[in-house]
C-alpha positions as CSV (number, residue, x, y, z in Angstrom):
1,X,-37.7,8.6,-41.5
2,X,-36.9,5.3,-40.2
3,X,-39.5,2.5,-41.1
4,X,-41.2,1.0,-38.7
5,X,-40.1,-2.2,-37.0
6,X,-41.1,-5.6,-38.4
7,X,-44.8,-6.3,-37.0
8,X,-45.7,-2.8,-35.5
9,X,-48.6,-0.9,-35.6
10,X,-49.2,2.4,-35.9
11,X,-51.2,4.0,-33.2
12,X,-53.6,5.3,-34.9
13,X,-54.8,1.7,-36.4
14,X,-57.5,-0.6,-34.9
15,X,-57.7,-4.3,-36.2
16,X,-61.0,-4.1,-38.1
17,X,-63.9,-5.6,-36.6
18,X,-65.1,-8.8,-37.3
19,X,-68.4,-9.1,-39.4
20,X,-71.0,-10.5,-37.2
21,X,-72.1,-14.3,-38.4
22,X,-74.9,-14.6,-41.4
23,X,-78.1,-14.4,-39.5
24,X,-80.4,-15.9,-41.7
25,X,-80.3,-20.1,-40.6
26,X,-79.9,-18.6,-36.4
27,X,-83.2,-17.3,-37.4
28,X,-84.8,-20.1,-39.3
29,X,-83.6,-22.4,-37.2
30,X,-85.2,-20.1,-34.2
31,X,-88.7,-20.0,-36.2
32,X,-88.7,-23.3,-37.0
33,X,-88.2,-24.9,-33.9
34,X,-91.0,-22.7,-32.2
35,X,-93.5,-23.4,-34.7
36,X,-92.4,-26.9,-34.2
37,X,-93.1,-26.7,-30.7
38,X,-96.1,-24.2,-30.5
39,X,-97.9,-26.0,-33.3
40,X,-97.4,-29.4,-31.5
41,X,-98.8,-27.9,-28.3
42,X,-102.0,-27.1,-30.2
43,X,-102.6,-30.1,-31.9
44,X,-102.2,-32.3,-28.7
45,X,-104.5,-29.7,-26.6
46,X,-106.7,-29.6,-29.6
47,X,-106.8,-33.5,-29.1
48,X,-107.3,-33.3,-25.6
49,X,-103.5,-34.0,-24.7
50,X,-103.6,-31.8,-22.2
51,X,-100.6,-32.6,-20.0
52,X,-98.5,-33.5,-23.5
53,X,-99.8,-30.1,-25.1
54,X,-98.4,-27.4,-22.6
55,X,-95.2,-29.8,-22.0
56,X,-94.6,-28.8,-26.0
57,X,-95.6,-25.2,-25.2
58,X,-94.0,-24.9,-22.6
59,X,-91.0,-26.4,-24.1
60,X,-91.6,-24.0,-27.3
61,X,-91.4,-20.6,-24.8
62,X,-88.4,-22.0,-22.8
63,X,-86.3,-22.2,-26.3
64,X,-87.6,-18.9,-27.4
65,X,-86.9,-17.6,-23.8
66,X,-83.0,-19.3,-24.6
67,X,-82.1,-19.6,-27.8
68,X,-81.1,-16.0,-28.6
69,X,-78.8,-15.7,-26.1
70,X,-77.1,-18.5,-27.5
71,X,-77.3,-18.8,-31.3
72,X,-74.9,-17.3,-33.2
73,X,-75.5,-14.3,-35.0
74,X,-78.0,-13.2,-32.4
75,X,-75.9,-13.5,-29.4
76,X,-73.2,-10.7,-30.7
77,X,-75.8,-8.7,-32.3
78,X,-77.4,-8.4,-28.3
79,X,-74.7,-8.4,-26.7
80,X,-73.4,-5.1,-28.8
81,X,-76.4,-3.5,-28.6
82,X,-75.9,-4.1,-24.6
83,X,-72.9,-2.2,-25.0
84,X,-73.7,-0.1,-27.0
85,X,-76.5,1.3,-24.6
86,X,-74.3,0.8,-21.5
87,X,-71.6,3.2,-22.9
88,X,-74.3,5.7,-24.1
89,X,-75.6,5.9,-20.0
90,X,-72.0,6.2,-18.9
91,X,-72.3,9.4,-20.8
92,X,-75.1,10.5,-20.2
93,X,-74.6,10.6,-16.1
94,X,-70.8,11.5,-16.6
95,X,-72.3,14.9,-18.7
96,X,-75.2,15.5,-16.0
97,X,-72.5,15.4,-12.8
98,X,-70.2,17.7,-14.5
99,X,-72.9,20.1,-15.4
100,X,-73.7,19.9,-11.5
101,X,-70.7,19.4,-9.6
102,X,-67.7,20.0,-12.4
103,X,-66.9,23.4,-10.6
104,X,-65.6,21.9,-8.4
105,X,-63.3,19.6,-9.7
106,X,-59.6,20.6,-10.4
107,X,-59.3,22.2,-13.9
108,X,-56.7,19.1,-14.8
109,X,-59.0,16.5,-14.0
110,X,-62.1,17.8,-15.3
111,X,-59.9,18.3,-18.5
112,X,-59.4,14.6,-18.4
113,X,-62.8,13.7,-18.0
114,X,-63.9,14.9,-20.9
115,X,-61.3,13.9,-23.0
116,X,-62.4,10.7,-22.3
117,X,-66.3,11.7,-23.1
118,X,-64.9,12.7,-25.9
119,X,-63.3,9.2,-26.9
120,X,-66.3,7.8,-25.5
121,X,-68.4,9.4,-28.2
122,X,-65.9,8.5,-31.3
123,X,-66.0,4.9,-30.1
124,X,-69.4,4.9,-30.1
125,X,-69.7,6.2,-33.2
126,X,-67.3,4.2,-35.0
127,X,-69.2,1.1,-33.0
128,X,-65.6,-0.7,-32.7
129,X,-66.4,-3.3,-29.8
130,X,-62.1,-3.4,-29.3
131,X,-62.3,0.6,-29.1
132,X,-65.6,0.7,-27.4
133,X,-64.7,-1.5,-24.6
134,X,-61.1,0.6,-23.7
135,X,-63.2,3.7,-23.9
136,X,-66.0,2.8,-21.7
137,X,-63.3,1.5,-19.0
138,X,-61.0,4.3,-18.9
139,X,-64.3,6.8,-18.6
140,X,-65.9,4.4,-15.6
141,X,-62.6,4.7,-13.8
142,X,-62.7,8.1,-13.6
143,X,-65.4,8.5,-13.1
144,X,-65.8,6.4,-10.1
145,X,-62.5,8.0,-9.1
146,X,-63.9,11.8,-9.5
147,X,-67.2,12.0,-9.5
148,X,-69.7,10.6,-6.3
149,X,-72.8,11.1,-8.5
150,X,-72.3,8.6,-10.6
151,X,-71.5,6.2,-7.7
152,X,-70.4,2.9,-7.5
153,X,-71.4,0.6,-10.5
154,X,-73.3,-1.7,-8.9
155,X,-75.5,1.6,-7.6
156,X,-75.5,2.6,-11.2
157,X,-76.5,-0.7,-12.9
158,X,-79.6,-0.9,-10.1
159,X,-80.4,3.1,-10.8
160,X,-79.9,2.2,-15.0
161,X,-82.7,-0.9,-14.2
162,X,-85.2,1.3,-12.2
163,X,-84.8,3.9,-14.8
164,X,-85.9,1.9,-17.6
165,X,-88.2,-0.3,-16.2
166,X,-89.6,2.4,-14.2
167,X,-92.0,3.9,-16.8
168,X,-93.1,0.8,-17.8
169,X,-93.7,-0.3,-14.1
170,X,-95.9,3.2,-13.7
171,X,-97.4,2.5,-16.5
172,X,-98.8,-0.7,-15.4
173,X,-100.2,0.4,-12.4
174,X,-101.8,3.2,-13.6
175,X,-103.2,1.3,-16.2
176,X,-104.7,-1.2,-13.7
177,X,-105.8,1.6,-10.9
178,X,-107.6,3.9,-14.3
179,X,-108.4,1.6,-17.4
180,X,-107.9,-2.0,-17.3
181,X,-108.5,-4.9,-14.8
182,X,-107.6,-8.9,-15.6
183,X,-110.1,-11.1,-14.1
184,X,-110.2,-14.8,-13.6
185,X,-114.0,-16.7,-13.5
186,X,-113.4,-19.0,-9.7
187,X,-116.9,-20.4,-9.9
188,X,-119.9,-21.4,-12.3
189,X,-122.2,-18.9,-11.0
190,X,-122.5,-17.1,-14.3
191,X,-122.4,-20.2,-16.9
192,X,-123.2,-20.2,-19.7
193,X,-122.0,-16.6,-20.6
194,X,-119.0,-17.3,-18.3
195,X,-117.3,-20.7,-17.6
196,X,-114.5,-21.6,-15.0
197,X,-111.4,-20.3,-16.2
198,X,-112.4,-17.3,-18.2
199,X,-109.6,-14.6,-17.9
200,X,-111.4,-11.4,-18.6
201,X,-110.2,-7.5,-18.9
202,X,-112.4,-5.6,-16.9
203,X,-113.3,-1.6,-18.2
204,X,-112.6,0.3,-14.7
205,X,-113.0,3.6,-16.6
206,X,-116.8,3.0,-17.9
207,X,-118.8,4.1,-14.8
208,X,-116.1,7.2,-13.7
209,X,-112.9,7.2,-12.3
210,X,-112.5,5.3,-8.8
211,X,-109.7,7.1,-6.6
212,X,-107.7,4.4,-5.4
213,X,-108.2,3.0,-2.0
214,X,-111.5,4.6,-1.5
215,X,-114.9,3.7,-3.0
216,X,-115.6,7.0,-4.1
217,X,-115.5,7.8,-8.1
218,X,-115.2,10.7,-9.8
219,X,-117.6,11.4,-12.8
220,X,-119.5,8.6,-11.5
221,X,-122.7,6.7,-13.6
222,X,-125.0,4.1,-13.1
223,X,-124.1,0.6,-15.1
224,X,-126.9,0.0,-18.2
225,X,-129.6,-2.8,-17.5
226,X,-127.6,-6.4,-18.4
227,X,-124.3,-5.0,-18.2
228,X,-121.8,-7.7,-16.4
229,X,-120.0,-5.9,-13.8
230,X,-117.0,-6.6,-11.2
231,X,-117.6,-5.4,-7.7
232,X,-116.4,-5.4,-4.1
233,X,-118.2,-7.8,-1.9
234,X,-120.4,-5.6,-0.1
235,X,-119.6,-6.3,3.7
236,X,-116.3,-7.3,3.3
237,X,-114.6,-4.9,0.9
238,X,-111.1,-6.6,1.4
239,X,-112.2,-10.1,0.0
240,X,-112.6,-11.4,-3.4
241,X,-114.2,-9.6,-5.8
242,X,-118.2,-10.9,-7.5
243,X,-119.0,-10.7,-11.2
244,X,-122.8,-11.0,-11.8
245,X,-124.9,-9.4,-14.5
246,X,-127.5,-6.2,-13.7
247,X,-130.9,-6.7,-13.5
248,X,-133.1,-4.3,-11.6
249,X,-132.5,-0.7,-10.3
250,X,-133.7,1.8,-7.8
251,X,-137.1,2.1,-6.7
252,X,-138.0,-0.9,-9.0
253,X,-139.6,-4.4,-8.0
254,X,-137.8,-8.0,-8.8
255,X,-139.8,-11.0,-9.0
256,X,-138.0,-14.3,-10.2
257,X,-139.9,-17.2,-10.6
258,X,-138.6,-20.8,-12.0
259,X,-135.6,-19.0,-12.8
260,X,-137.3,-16.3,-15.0
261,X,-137.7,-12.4,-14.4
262,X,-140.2,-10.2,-13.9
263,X,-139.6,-6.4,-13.3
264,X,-141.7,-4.0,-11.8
265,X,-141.4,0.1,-12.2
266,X,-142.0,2.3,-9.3
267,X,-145.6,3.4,-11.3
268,X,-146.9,-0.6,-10.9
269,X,-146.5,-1.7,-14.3
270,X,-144.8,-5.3,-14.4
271,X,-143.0,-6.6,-17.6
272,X,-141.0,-9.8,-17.5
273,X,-137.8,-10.1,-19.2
274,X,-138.2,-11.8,-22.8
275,X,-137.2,-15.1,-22.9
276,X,-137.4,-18.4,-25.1
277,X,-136.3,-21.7,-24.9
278,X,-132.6,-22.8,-27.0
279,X,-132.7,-26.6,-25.5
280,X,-131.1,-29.1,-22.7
281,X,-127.3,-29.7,-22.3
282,X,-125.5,-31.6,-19.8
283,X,-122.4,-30.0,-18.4
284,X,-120.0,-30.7,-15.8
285,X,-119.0,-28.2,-12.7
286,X,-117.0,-25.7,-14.8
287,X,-119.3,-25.5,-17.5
288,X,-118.0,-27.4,-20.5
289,X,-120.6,-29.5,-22.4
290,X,-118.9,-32.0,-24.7
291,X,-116.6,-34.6,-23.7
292,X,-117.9,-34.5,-19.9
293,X,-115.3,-36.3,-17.7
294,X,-116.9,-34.9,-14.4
295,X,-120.1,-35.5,-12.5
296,X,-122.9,-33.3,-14.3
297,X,-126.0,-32.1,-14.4
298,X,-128.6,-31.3,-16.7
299,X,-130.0,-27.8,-17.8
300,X,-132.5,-26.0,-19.6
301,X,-131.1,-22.7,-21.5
302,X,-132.9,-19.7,-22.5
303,X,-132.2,-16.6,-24.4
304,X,-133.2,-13.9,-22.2
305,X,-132.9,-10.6,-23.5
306,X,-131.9,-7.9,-20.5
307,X,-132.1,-4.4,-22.0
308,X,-130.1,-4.2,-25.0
309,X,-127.7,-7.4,-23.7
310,X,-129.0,-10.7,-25.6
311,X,-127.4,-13.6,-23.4
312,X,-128.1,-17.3,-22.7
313,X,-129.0,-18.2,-19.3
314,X,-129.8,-21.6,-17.5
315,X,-131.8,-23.4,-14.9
316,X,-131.3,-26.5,-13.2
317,X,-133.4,-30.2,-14.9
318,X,-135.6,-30.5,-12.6
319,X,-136.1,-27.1,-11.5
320,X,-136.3,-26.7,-7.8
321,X,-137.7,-23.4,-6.8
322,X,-135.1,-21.8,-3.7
323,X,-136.8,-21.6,-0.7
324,X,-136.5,-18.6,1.0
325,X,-136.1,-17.7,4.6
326,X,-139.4,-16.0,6.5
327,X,-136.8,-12.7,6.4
328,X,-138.3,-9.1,5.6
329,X,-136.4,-8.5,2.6
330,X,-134.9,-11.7,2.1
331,X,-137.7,-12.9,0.2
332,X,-139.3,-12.3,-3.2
333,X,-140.0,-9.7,-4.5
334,X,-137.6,-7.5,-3.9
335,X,-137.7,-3.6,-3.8
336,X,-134.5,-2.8,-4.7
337,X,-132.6,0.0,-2.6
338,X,-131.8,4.2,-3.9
339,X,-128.5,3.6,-4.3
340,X,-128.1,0.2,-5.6
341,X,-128.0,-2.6,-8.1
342,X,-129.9,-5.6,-8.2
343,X,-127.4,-8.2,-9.5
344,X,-127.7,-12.2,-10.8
345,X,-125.6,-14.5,-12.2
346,X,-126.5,-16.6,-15.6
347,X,-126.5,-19.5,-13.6
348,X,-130.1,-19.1,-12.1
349,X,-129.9,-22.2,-10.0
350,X,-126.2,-22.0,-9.1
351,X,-125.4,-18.1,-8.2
352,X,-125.1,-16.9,-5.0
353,X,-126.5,-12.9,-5.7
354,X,-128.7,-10.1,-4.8
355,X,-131.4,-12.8,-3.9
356,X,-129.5,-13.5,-1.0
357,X,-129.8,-11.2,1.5
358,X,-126.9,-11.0,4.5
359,X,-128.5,-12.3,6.8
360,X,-128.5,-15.7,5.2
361,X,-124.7,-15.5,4.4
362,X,-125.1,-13.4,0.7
363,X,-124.6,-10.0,0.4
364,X,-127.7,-8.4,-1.4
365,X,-128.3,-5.8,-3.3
366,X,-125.1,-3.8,-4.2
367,X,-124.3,-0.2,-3.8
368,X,-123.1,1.8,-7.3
369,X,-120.0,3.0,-5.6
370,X,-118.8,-0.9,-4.8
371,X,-118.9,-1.6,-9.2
372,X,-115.3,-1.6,-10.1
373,X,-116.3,-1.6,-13.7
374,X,-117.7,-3.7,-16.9
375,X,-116.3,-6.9,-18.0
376,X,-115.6,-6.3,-21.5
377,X,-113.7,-9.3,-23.4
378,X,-112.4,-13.0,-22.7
379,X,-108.8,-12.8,-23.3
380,X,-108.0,-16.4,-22.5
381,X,-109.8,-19.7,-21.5
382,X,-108.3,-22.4,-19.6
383,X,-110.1,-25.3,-17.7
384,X,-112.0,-28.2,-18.8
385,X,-111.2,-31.2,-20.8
386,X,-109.7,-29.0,-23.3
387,X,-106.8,-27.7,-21.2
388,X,-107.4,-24.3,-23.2
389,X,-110.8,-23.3,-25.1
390,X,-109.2,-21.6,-28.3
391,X,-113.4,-20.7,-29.5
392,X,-113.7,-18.6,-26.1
393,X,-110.6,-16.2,-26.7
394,X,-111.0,-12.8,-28.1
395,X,-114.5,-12.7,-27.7
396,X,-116.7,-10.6,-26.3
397,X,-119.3,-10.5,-23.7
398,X,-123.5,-10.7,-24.4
């Protein structure tokens, strides 16, 4: 047999692939320069830096965000792995089209097809990018050729992205409609238990299931005495939703006098809620107390015991009792509804609640089906001097 010409390759041969680039300084390079960057952030916010502390952390998620697209070692590892999974779809929808419509091909070119499935798969098993490439190409073109299912490729790239994020999109909402809620804090209404800029989850699933759209719930219960709780706006459903804590309930009688509460059963017998004195602080509008750079005001705090919640509220230094408005049912005490909630914020002097009846622009006493659940935990903290309040996160609610 003759030998082969001078620089010829046999057929069967494939140039080897080229070893991906040592990974180890792309990723210590990567590490370092994001603890670099998050670690700076933290110090300077920790310092009060606020605008040069999220420049660095900001800075610190747009290089994590970039860099491994674009060091080596990282970049050819991703970019295989792209292929990799691009190739292993192209199969998958070539082998569901010919299990639906290959009947109707002619024998030759369904023949053809998966010959090329079939050189597909030893590609990808072989995980030659050189081999891989030619394979996925050649399969594509007939495919697009022969078979309308799987459509043109950009249909298929937008079909490939809805099936994958899909799921996780589902997911999401259902999470949010069933189980879990995030909730930012607008106001100071419910300082010091809640301060401007609290981002909260919210348990939707604790007091029954709430079919979307609707108010009604399914396996429905009444919150427990002190519990926070998130709920429509009674009177105007569509706005903003109200966080304030749960004081009183059916048939009983509130009483509230220099901030303090009394609470009557429907037999007579009056007990007020336990309280005791923990000092004076000075705060500003969103309720930080240290490093004030705001107008403030001065307040006396309690701890006030609410069934089995133990929390800290306040009233204003010097106390001005509200004056109420000659209204039946607009003025203490209050008999509070079948039905309903009686609701207050922390904030005794500074909460618009269920002491506020609607025809003085508040919305009262709140009916159980309007609770869209239980604030549970403080998952971040931003606001204030601080720029982020690292003490608040994680923690959970009194």
């Amino acid at each position: 047999m003759a030998e082969a010409g001078k620089g010829a390759t046999a057929p069967s041969e494939r140039p080897a692939t080229p070893p991906l680039p040592p990974m180890g300084r792309s990723v210590a390079l990567l590490v370092a320069i994001a603890l670099v960057s998050l670690g700076t952030g933290s110090l300077l916010l920790s310092q009060y830096q606020v605008r040069p502390g999220w420049a660095a952390l900001a800075l610190g998620a747009a290089l994590l965000y970039w860099l491994p697209g674009k060091l080596p070692g990282l970049r050819e590892r991703r970019e295989r792995r792209e292929a990799l999974d691009g190739a292993r779809r192209l199969d998958e929808a070539v082998t569901k089209d010919l299990s639906r419509r290959g009947h109707r091909l002619p024998t030759e070119i369904r023949a053809r097809l998966q010959e090329a499935q079939t050189t597909l798969r030893a590609a990808i098993a072989s995980n030659q990018p050189a081999s891989l490439d030619e394979a996925t190409e050649a399969l594509d073109l007939l495919a697009d050729a022969h078979l309308s299912g799987t459509g043109p490729r950009p249909l298929r790239r937008i079909a490939s992205i809805v099936r994958q994020a899909g799921p996780a999109v589902l997911a999401a909402l259902l999470l949010r409609a069933f189980f879990y809620e995030a909730f930012r804090i607008p106001s100071g209404s419910m300082v010091p238990t809640l301060l401007v800029g609290d981002h909260l989850f919210v348990n939707k699933f604790v007091y029954g299931v709430r079919v979307p759209f609707t108010l009604t719930k399914l396996w429905a219960r009444f919150p427990e005495r002190g519990d926070v709780v998130v709920f429509n706006r009674p009177g105007d459903e569509s706005g903003d939703d109200v966080i304030k804590r749960v004081i009183g309930f059916p048939n009983e009688t509130i009483d509230v006098r220099d901030g303090k509460v009394t609470i009557c059963a429907p037999d007579g017998s009056c007990e007020p809620l336990e309280t005791r004195l923990q000092g004076r602080v000075k705060q500003d509008d969103n309720g930080d107390t240290h490093k004030i750079v705001r107008p403030h005001e001065t307040f006396d705090q309690y701890r006030e015991t609410v069934g089995e919640h133990v929390h800290v509220m306040q009233v204003r230094v010097p106390h001005q009792e509200l004056g109420w408005p000659p209204i039946e049912g607009c003025a203490p005490p209050w008999k509070v509804k079948p039905g309903h909630v009686f609701v207050m914020g922390d904030n005794r002097d500074n909460s618009q609640d269920s002491r506020f009846c609607r025809q003085v622009g508040g919305f009262g006493q709140v009916p159980v089906e309007h609770i869209k659940g239980r604030a549970d935990l403080i998952w971040l903290s931003l606001g204030g001097p601080y720029g982020l309040r690292f003490d608040r996160m994680f923690s959970r609610l009194p």
